[in-house]
C-alpha positions as CSV (number, residue, x, y, z in Angstrom):
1,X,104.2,75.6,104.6
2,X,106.8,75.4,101.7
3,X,103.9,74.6,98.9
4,X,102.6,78.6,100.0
5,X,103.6,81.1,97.6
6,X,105.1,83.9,99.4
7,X,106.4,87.3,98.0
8,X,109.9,87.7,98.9
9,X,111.6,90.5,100.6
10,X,114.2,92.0,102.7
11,X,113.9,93.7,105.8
12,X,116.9,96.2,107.0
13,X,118.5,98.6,109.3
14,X,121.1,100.8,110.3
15,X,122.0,102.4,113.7
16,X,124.3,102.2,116.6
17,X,124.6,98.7,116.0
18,X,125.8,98.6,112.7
19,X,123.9,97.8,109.5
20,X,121.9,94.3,109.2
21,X,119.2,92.7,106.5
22,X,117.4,89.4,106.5
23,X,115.3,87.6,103.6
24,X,111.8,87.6,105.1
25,X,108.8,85.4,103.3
26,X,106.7,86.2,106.2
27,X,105.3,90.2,105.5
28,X,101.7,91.0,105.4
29,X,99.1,94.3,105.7
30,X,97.9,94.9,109.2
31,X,96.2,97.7,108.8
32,X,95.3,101.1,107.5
33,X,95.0,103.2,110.1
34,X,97.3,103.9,110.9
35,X,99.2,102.1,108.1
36,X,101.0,99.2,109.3
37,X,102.4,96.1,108.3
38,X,104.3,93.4,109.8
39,X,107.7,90.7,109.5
40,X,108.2,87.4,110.8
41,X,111.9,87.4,111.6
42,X,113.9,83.9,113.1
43,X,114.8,83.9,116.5
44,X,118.5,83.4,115.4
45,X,118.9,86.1,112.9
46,X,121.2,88.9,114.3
47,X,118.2,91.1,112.7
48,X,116.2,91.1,115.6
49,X,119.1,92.6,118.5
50,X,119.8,95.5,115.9
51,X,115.5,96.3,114.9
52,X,115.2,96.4,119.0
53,X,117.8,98.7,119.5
54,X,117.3,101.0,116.2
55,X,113.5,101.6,116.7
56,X,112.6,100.9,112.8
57,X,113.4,99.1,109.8
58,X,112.8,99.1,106.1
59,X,111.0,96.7,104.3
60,X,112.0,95.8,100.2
61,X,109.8,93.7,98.1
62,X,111.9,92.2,95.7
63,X,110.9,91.8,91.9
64,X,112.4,89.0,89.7
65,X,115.8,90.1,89.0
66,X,116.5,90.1,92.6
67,X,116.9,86.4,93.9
68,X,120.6,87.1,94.0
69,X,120.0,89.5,96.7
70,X,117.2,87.3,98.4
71,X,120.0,84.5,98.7
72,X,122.7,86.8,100.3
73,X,120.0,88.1,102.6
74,X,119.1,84.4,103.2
75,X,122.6,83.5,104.0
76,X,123.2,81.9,100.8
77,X,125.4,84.4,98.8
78,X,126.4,83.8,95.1
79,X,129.6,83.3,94.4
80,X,132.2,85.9,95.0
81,X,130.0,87.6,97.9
82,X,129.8,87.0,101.6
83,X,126.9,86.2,103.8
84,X,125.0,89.2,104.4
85,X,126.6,91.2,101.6
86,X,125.3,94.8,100.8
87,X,127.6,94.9,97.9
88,X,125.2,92.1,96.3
89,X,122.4,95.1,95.2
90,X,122.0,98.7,94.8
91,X,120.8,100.4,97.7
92,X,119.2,103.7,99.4
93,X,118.0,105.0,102.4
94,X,114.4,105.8,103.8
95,X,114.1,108.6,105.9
96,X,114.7,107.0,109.0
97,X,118.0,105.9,107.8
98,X,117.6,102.3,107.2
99,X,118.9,100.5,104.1
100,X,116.5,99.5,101.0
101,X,116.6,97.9,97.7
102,X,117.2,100.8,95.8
103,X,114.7,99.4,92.4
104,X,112.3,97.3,94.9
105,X,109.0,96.4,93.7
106,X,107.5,98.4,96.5
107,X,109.7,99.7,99.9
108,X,108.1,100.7,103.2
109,X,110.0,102.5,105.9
110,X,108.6,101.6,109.5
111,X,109.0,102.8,113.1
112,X,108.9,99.8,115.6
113,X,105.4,99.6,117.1
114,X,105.1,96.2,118.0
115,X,107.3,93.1,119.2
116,X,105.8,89.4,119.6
117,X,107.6,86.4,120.5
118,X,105.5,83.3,119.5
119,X,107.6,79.6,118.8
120,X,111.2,80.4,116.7
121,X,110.1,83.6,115.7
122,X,109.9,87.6,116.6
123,X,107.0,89.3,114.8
124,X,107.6,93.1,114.3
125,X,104.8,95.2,113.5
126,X,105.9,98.6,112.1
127,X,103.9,101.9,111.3
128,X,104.4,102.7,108.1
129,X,106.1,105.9,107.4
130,X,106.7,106.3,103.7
131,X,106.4,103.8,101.2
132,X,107.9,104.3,97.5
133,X,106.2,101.5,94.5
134,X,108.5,101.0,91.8
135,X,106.4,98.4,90.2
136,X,108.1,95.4,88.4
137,X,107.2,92.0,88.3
138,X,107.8,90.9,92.0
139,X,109.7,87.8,93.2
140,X,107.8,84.8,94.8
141,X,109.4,81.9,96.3
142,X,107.2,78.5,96.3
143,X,108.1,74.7,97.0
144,X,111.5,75.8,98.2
145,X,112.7,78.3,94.8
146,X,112.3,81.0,93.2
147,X,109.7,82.3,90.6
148,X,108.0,84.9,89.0
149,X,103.8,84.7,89.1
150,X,102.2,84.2,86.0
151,X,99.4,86.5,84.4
152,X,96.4,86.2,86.4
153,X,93.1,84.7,85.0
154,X,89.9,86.3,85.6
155,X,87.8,84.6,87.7
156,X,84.5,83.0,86.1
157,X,81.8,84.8,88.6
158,X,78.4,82.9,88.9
159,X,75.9,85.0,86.7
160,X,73.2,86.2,89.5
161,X,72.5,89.9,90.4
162,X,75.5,91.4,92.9
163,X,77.9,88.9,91.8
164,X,81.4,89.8,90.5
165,X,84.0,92.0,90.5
166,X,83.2,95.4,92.2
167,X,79.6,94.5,93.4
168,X,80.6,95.7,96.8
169,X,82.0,99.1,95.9
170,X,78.4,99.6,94.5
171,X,76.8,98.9,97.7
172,X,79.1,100.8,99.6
173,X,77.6,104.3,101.2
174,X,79.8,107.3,100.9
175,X,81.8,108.2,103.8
């Protein structure tokens, strides 16, 4: 699994138990209706005690300029910071009070719908709330570092009718 690119991004929140974050590779759309996503979150991480108990959790995708927070998160801090440091980036709340990268890429604030446990891992699925897009070149993380994607190449479509980009939108029936 470490040759997979992965966008990289923090998950948070803040409540009774105090304020917590963890470096997540593992996000991805579950639906949109209603508008959920979901996180992959270690077993070990003290992460998972605090998103129980608090109910909800933001999510922050990073954009290049962030893998110093994405370390700290990751329990790697930079010199001069400590595990776990929210000194390490600028930060604001979502509506429900949890923490987020302040100039994210894109930030979604979630209420707790869901909670799997499969192998090392809890998998929280969380309704989406409110979401803010920054934009910003995101952060990726491949082969075990950090990286920035590259322009994207249009793909060479085979040249028969209904082929390439947007074909389906034209065959699709208003609602």
């Amino acid at each position: 699994m470490a040759t997979v690119a992965t966008g990289v991004t923090v998950v948070a929140t803040d409540g009774r138990l105090g304020r917590f974050a963890q470096t997540v590779s593992a996000m991805c759309a579950v639906s949109d209706e209603p508008p959920s996503l979901l996180v992959c979150v270690n077993h070990r991480s003290p992460l998972n005690e605090a998103i129980q108990a608090h109910g909800s959790f933001a999510v922050s995708v990073l954009g290049k300029q962030h893998d110093h927070v994405a370390d700290t998160f990751a329990g790697r801090p930079w010199p001069g910071k400590e595990r776990w440091d929210f000194t390490c980036g600028e930060w604001a709340r979502t509506a429900s009070g949890a923490p987020r990268v302040a100039d994210a890429v894109a930030s979604f604030d979630c209420g707790l719908h869901t909670v799997l446990t499969i192998g090392t891992h809890h998998i929280y699925v969380g309704v989406i709330r409110d979401a803010t897009v920054a934009g910003g070149t995101p952060l990726v993380y491949s082969d075990r570092r950090y990286a920035q994607p590259e322009a994207f190449a249009p793909s060479a479509f085979p040249a028969f009718p209904g082929s390439g980009p947007g074909h389906r939108d034209e065959q699709r029936t208003p609602r």
